[in-house]
Each structure stands twice: as C-alpha cells, then as structure tokens.
C-alpha positions in Angstrom: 0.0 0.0 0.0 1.0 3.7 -0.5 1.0 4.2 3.5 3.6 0.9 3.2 5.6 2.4 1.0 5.8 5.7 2.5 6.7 4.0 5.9 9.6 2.3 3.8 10.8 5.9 2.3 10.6 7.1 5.7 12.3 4.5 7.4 15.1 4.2 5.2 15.6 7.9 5.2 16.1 7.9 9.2 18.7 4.9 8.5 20.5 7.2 5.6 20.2 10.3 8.7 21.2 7.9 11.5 24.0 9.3 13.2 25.5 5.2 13.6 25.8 5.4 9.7 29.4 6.5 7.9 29.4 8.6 5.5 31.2 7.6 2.2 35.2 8.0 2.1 35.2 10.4 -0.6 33.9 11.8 -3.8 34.3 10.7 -7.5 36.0 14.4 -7.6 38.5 13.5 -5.5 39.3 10.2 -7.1 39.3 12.0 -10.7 41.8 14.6 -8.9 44.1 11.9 -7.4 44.3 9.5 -10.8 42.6 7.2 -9.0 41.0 5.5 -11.8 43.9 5.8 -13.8 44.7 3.1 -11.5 42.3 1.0 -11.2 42.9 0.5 -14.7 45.9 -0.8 -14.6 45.0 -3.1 -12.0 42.8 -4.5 -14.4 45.9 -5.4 -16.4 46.7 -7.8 -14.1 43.5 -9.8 -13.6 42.6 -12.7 -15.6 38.7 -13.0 -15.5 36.3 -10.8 -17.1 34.5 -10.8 -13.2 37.6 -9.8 -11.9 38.0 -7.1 -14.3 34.8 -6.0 -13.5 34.8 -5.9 -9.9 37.9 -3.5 -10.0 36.7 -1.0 -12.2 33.9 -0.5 -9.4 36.3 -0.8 -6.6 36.1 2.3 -3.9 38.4 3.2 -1.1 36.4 2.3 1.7 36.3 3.6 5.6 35.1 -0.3 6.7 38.4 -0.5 8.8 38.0 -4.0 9.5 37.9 -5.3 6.2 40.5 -3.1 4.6 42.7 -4.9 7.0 42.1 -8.3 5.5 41.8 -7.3 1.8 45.3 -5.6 2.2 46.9 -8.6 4.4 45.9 -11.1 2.2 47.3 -9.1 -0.9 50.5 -8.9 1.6 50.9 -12.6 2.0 50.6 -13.3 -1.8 53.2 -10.7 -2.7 55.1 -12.4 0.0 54.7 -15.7 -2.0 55.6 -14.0 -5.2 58.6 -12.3 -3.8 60.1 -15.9 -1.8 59.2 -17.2 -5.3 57.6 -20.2 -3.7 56.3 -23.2 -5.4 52.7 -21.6 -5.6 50.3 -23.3 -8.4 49.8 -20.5 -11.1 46.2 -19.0 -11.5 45.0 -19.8 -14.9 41.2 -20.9 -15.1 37.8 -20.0 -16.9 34.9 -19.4 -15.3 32.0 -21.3 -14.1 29.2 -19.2 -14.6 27.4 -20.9 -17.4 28.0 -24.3 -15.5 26.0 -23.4 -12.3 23.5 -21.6 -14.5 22.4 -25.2 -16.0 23.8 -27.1 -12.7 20.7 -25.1 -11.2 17.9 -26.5 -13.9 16.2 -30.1 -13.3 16.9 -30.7 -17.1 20.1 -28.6 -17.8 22.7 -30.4 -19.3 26.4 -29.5 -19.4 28.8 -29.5 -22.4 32.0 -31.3 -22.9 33.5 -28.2 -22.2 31.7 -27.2 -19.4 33.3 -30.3 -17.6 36.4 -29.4 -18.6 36.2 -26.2 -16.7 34.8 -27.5 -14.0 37.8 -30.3 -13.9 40.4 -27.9 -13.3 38.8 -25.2 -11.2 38.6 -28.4 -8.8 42.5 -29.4 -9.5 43.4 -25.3 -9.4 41.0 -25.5 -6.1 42.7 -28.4 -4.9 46.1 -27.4 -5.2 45.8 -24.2 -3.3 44.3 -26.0 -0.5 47.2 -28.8 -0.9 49.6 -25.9 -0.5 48.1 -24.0 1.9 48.2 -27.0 4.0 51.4 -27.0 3.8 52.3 -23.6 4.6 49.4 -22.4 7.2 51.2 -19.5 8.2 49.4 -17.4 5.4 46.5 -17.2 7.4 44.7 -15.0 5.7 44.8 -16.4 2.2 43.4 -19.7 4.1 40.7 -17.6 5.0 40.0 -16.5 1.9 39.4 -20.4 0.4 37.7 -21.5 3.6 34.2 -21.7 1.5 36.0 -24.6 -0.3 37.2 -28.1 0.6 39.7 -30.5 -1.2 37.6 -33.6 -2.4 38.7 -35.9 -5.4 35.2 -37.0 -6.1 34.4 -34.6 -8.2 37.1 -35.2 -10.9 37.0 -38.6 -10.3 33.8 -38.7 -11.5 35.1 -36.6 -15.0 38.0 -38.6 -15.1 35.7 -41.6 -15.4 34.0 -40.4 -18.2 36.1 -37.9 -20.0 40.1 -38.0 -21.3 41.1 -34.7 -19.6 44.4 -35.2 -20.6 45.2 -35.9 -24.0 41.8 -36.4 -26.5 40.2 -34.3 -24.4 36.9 -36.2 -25.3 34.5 -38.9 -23.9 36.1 -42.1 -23.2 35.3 -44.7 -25.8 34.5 -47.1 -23.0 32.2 -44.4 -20.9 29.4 -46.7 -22.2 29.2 -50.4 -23.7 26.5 -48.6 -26.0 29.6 -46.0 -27.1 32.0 -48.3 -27.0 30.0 -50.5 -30.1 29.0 -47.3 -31.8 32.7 -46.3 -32.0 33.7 -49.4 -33.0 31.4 -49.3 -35.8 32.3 -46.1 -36.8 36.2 -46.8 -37.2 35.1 -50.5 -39.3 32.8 -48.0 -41.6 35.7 -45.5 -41.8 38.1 -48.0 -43.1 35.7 -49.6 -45.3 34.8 -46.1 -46.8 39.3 -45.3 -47.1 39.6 -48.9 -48.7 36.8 -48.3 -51.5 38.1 -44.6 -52.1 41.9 -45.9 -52.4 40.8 -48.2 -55.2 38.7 -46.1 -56.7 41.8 -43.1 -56.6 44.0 -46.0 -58.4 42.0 -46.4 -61.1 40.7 -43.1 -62.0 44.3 -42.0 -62.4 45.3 -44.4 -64.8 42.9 -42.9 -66.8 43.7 -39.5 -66.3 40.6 -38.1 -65.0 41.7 -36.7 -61.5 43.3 -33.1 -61.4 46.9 -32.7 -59.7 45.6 -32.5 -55.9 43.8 -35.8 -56.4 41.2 -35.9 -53.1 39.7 -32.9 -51.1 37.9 -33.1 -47.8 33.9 -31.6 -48.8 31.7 -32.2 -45.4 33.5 -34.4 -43.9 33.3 -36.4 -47.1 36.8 -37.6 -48.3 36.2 -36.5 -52.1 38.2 -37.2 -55.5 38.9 -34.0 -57.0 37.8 -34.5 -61.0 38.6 -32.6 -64.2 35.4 -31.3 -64.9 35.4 -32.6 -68.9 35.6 -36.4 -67.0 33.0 -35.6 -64.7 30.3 -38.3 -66.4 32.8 -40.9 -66.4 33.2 -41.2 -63.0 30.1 -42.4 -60.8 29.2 -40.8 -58.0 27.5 -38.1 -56.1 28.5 -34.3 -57.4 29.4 -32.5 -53.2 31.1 -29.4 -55.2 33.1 -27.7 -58.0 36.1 -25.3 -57.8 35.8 -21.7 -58.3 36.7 -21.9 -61.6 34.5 -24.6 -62.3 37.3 -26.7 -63.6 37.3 -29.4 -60.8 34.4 -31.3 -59.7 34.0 -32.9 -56.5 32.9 -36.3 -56.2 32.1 -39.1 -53.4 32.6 -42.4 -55.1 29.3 -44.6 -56.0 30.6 -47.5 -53.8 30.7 -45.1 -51.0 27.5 -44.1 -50.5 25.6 -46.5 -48.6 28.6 -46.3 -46.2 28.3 -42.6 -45.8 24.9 -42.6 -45.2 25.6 -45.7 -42.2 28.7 -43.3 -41.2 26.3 -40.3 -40.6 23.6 -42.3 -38.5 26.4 -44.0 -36.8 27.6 -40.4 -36.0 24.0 -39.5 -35.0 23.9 -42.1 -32.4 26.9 -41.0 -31.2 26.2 -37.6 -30.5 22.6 -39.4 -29.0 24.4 -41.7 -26.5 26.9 -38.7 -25.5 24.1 -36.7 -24.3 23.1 -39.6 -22.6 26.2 -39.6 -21.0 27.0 -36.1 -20.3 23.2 -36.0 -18.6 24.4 -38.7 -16.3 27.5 -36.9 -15.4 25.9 -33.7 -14.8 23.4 -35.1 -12.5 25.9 -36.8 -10.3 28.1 -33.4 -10.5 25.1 -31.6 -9.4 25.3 -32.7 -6.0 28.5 -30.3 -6.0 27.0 -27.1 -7.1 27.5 -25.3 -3.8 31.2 -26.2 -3.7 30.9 -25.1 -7.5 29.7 -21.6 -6.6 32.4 -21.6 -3.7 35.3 -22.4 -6.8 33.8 -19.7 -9.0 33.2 -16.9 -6.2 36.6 -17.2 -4.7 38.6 -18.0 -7.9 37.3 -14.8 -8.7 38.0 -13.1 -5.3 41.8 -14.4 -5.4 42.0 -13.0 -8.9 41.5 -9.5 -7.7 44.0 -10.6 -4.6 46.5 -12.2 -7.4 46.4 -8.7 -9.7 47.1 -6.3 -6.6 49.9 -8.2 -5.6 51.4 -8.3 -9.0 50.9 -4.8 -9.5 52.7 -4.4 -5.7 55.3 -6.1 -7.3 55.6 -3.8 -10.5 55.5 -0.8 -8.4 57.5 -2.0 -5.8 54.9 -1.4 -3.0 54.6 -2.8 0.6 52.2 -2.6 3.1 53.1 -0.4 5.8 52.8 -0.4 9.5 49.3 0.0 10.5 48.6 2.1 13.2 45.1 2.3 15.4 46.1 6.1 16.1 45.7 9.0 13.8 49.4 8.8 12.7 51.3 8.7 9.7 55.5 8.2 9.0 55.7 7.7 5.1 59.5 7.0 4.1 60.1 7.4 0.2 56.5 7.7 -0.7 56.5 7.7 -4.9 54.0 8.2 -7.1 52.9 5.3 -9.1 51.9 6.7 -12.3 54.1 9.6 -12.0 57.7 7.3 -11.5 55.8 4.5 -14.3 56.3 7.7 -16.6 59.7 8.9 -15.2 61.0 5.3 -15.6 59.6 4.7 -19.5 61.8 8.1 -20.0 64.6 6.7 -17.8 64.3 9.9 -15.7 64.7 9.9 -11.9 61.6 10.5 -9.9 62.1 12.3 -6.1 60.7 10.0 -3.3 58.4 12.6 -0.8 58.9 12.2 2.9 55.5 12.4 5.0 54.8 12.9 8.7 51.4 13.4 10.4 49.6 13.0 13.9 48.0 14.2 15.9 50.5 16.7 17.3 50.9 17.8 13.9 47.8 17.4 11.9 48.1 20.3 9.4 50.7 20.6 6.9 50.9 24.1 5.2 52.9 23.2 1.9 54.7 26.8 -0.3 57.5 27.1 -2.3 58.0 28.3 -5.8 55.6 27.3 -9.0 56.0 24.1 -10.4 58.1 23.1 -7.6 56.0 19.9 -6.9 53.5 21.2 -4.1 50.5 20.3 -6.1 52.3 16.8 -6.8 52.9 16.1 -3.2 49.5 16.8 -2.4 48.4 14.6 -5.4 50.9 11.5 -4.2 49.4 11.4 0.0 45.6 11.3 -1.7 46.1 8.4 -4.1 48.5 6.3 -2.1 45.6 7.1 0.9 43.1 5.9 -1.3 44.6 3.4 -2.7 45.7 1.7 0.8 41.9 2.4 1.7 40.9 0.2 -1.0 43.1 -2.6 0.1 46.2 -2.0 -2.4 49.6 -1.4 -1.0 51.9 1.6 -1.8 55.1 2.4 -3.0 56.4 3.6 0.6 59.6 2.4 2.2 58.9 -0.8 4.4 59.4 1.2 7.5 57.0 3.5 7.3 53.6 3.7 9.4 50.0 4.0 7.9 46.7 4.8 9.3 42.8 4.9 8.1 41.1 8.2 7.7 37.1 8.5 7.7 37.2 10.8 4.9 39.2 12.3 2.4 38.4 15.2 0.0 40.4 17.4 -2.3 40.5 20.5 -4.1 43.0 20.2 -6.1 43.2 22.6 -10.2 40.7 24.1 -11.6 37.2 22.8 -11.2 35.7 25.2 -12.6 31.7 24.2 -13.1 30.5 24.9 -16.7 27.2 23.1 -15.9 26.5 25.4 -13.3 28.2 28.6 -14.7 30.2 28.9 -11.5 33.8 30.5 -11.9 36.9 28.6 -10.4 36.7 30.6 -7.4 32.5 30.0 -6.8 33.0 26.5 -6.9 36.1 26.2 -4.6 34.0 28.4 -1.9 30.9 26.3 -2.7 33.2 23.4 -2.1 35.0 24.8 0.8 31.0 24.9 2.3 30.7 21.5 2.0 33.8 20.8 3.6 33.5 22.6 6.8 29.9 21.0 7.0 31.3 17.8 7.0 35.1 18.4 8.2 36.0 16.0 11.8 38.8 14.9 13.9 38.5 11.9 11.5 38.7 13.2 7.9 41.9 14.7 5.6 41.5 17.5 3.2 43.7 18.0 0.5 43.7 21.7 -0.4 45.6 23.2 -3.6 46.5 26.4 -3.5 44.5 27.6 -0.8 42.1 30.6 -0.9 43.2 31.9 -4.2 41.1 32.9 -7.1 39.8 36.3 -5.7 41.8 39.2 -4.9 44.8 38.6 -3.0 44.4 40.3 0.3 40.5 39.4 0.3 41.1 36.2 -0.6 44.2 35.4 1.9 42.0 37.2 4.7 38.8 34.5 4.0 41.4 31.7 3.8 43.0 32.4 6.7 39.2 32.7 8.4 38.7 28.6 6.4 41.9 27.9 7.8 41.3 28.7 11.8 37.4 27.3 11.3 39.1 23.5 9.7 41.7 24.0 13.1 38.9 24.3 15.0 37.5 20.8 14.4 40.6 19.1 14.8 41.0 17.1 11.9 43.8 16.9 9.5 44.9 18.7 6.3 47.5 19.1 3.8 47.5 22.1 2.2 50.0 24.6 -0.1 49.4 28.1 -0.2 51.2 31.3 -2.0 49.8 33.3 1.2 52.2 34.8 3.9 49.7 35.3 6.4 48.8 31.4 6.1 52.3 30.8 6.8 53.0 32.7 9.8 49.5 31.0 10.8 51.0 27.7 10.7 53.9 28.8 13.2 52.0 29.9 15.7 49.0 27.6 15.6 49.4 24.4 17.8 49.1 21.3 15.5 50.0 22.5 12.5 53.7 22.5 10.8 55.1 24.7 7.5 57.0 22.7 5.3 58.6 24.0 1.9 59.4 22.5 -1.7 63.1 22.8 -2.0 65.0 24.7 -4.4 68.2 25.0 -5.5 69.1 28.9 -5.4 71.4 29.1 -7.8 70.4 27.2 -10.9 66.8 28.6 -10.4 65.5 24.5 -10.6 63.4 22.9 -8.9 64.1 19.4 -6.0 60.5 18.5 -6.0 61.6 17.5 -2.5 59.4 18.2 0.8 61.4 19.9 3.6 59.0 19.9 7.2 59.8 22.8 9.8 60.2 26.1 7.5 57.9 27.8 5.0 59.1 28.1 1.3 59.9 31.1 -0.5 58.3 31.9 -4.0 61.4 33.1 -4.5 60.3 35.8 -6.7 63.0 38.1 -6.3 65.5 35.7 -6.6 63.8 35.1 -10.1 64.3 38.2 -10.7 67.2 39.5 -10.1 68.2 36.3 -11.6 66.6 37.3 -14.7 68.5 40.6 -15.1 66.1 43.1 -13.3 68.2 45.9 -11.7 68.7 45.9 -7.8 67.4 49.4 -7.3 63.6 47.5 -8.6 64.2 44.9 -6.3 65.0 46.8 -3.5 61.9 49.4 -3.3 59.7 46.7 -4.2 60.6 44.7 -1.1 60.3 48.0 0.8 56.0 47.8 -0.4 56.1 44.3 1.3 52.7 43.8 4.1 53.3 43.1 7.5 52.7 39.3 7.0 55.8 39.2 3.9 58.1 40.7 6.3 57.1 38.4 8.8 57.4 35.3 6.4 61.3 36.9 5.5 62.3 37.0 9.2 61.0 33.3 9.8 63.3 32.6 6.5 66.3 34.4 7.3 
C-alpha cells in the first residue's frame, strides 16, 4: 500500500540520517583529482577474469576498517609468495558461470566443455588448499578459500567419463553402448578409405583426376575431377572449384557407407548426451562447492592482480597504526615514476609525517616546484591503501585509516552550473566545513586563491582557523604569507617547503617539514637581469605578514 511504502521511504531515510551510519570515504571528484581511476585500470591489467576485471573497475576506497585490514593482508601474504618465489600453483582458469546456471535447472545439461572447466577449477582449487596445507602461516589467504574443501570425487567422477588429458573427449568405454558405436564407426571409416583408395588407383590411370587428387567436402573424403571427365566417374556431385574446372565427387561405392557413417555419427552424438546427462546429475550434488570455486577463484584474482601490481610498483604494506598517525619513508607516485622510468628519468621519493600533534601541513615554495604533486601523491596512495592495495612507501614507514578524504586540487571550474573557479572552490570549501571532523583529511591546492589577493588570503585564513577548530587533518599549499605565519603559531600544524636549488633557479620536487618556502620571486628576478634598485623598493611595499614570512626565512 501507498501508507507501506511511504513507511519504507521514511524509514530508510532515518537509516540514511542515522548518526550510527558513515558517511562515504570520498567523492568521484577527488578520485578524478588523485588518478585514482587511472589506477584502477591498470589493476585491471593484471586480472585474468572478465569478473575480476569488472569488480575493480567498481572498486572504492572504503572507511570499513576491518575489512580493509584483510583485503590488504591477504594481498600482503601473496606478494610475500611471489617475492620468496615459492612453489605456488599459477592461477589460470575459466569461469563457471554458465555451468552453475544449467547445474541449477532439473533438465540442464552441461557440455564437454563445461566439464572441462569444472575439472580444473577443482584441480586449481585443490592445489591451493594442498599448499596452503602446507604452509598455514598465510592465514589469511586460508581464510580467503575456507568456502571450499579438497575432495577428489568430483574429478574422479570426470575422469571416469572424460580423457582430460590428452583427446580431451568422452572415453570410448564411458558406455558399452559408445564403445560398439565407436567401433562401428572406425570399421565403416576404413571400409569407406579402402573403397576410395581403389577407386583413386584407377581413376588416375585414366587420367581423369586433377593434380591434388582428393579434397575433404563435409567431412566427405572427395576425388577431386577434371570437370570434362565428370560423367565418367560415378558418383554423387558435393562441389566444383571456383573456376569450375574441378568437380567434387564421393565415389558410387561409397555411399551406402556414408549414409551408415552419418547415423552412426548420429547415435553417437545421442548416447553422448546420454552420457554427459548422467554426469551432470551426479556433479550436481556439488553445485554449492561449484559456486564456492567460482566466487573465490574470482575473489583471489582481484587478490592475485594487486599483488602483481605491488610487485611492479615495488609497493609494501606499511605499518598500521590504530592512532591517527602517519610516518611515510620514500612515498613515490605510481603513475608519475611509471612515466619517469619509460623516460629513464629519476623521480624524487616525498617524505610524509602526520599525527595528531601535527595534523596540518601548510605546503609553499616556488611554482612548479611539486606542491601540487605532493599533495596529489598522499591522496592516491591514501586511497589506494583504503581500497586494500599497498603503496610504494619504504617498508618502514607507518600508515593509518582516515574516515574521509576530499580534495581540491586545479581548476574545477563548473561549466554546468556557470560557477567560476573561485565560486565552486567556496561552494566546495561549504561542504567541507559542513562535514570536516577529527577523523577526515583535506587536500587543499593552492588555498584561498582565485579572488583578490588580500580578500582572498584574509577568507582563507578565516577557512583555515574554522578547519583548526574541528581538529582534523589537512595538507594544504598556499602562496599566502599570512597562512604561513598561521601555521607557526597555531598548535598542530607544521610549515613545510618544496626545496629549491638557489642558484640554478631549478626545482628538488623535495618536501622539507619545519620552515615555509619562499616563491622566490625576487631571486627570479634578479636572476633574470632586473636591476637591484627595482628589487629593492619593491621589497620595501612588502605587508606586514611578507616581512614576517622573510624573518622566519632568514
């Protein structure tokens, strides 16, 4: 009834409102921002399955502590497996899903092929079970196959039946019934390859067969006749060249064993049928452990690929902490060193600290001096390790779960809803003090700009006390002076600057914690040839925050 319904609506609105329920990790804003989907697809790489494949493409970083653990242990313990280089039975299998579809039907039958499948997901099944049994101290993996149990029966039974290992086909003695049909066929076959022989004797003699002599038309073995002879030689007429200068005939004396060969062949796909029904109903008592193959062959695909892309990025899984507290040694970006390395170009690790002591990190330093790419590496290794994948981060370093993380990183600017770069950051500043706690991380690119300088430094420094207030954490890089001094005298939060070598005018793309960067802009300039006198009266028109900023510099 309406009233139901509306009940429903209502009810699960209260359950959406409930203050027990998490909100999600982040955005699809962020994860554009961060390449996280850039990633995901090259997961996919690495999976074998088109179920696997699809399950990453929808993967999310996730704030379910608790299973995060497990996805990213078990992905630990295989890369642990790979890297011993231990004698671990390779994944390779196809999947079962049309199998338990007719498994499931009273009168569904399955094909040679479908056994087949079915055969060695039970060896693949079987041999991770055997091995696991042997090594138990990958306990999570174990976990992992525990909807699954080692039993021979169910290839025992296929084995009985089919050849798995060489024809590949049902036995001939599967049946007494097959056994004679089979029999029969080969007698007819050889009866049919006697009569053609004699018949290709004696039609060359007299020089009525073309250079290739046979040809296969049907299944038919054929004698391949100049057309001009065609009357001469009795038969039945299967074909003629392209040309039309050969035609293809089956021998008179042939015939009546064809026609026996094709109902032999008929009964023998009959009593296959018969066979193949038998089989699957005995196999059907297994469908659950079936389902149990397919779901976590499938599962330890996705496990499989993030290991092997931990291995191609040279990732690990840090030290997880229960705190608030971060220590990330030689953090790289993935995509960013992938490209680095096709160009044989050296990519700068980034050194990362946060806790709660220190939970806001005001980034500055010069343009294109990596600020905006430091940012961009802490979000997607955060979301990546919060969707179960490890990161390319020293093996020393500590790791810990936030409840959210959002970013504002480039320009964003709205074109659906007409909003300039500067409306949407405030509009998205809105929604991040609304929803901004001692639990979440915002990543925050050039902070406040967009607007006029001093009106836009004095609002971000109003954001910036209002996100201190809360308590939560935030990584942020700002051009803005007064930001700066902000950060040395707030408690919690830290300066840190993106090195840069002086005298060349380049760039370390290095993170230094403790000091504010310089923009160095009068370096720049006087670099650049403009006379001292310039320099000197412009630093004279320098606010009170600027000359703050210089003393803290030096």
């Amino acid at each position: 009834t309406q009233w139901s319904l509306n009940r429903l609506i209502r009810f699960g609105i209260a359950r959406a409102m409930s203050p027990n329920t998490k909100r999600p990790f982040t955005d699809e804003q962020t994860l554009k921002e961060l390449q996280f989907f850039e990633v995901l697809n090259y997961l996919k790489t690495f999976a074998i399955s088109e179920s696997a494949q699809h399950k990453i493409s929808k993967i999310q970083p996730s704030n379910s502590f608790k299973n995060l653990r497990i996805d990213l242990l078990r992905t630990k313990e295989r890369l642990d497996i790979l890297q011993r280089r231990m004698a671990f039975p390779a994944l390779s299998y196809e999947e079962l899903i049309n199998e338990i579809m007719f498994l499931g039907k009273d009168d569904g039958v399955l094909t040679l092929e479908g056994f087949l499948r079915i055969y060695s997901a039970s060896a693949l099944i079987n041999s991770y079970l055997d091995f696991f049994d042997h090594n138990p101290r990958f306990t999570e993996l174990i976990k992992l196959f525990e909807s699954c149990y080692l039993t021979l029966d169910i290839n025992a039974s296929i084995e009985k039946i089919i050849d798995v290992r060489q024809t590949k086909n049902i036995k001939d003695d599967a049946t007494p019934a097959l056994a004679k049909i089979r029999h029969d066929i080969r007698q007819t076959r050889q009866k049919i390859n006697r009569n053609f022989d004699r018949e290709l004797r004696r039609l060359l003699k007299e020089g009525f067969l073309a250079e290739t002599h046979e040809s296969f038309i049907a299944n038919r073995r054929v004698l391949s006749v100049q057309s001009t002879y065609k009357r001469r030689v009795p038969g039945s007429i299967l074909g003629t060249s392209k040309t039309g200068s050969l035609t293809f005939i089956e021998p008179k004396v042939n015939e009546p064993l064809s026609y026996e060969l094709d109902c032999l062949l008929d009964d023998e796909r009959s009593e296959m049928y018969r066979i193949l029904k038998g089989l699957t109903h005995t196999i059907r008592h297994y469908l659950p452990l079936i389902e149990a193959y397919q779901n976590t062959l499938v599962s330890f695909d996705i496990i499989n690929a993030k290991a092997r892309m931990a291995a191609n990025m040279e990732a690990t899984l840090p030290s997880l902490q229960n705190t608030l507290t971060l220590d990330w040694k030689n953090a790289f970006h993935p995509l960013l060193r992938s490209h680095n390395d096709s160009l044989q170009k050296k990519t700068i690790p980034q050194q990362l600290r946060l806790n709660e002591a220190c939970r806001m990190l005001v980034i500055s330093g010069p343009n294109a001096g990596g600020k905006s790419l430091t940012l961009k590496t802490f979000g997607l290794l955060q979301s990546m390790l919060q969707a179960g994948m490890l990161i390319p981060v020293h093996p020393d370093s500590t790791a810990c779960f936030f409840d959210q993380l959002y970013s504002d990183i480039g320009d964003n600017q709205s074109i659906e809803n007409e909003l300039s770069t500067y409306s949407y950051r405030l509009k998205r500043m809105k929604y991040f003090l609304q929803i901004f706690d001692a639990k979440s991380i915002l990543l925050l690119d050039e902070f406040g700009s967009g607007s006029d300088p001093e009106l836009g430094a004095a609002l971000a420094e109003v954001f910036f006390n209002r996100l201190a207030e809360k308590n939560g954490f935030a990584i942020l890089t700002t051009h803005y002076s007064s930001i700066k001094n902000r950060a040395t005298e707030m408690e919690g939060a830290i300066n840190g600057a993106m090195r840069f070598d002086v005298s060349s005018l380049a760039p370390l793309y290095e993170l230094e914690l403790g000091l504010p960067g310089s923009s160095f802009t009068f370096e720049v300039a006087q670099k650049m040839g403009i006379d001292k006198q310039s320099i000197t009266e412009a630093k004279k028109r320098l606010g009170a925050d600027a000359k703050a900023l210089n003393g803290l510099l030096g």
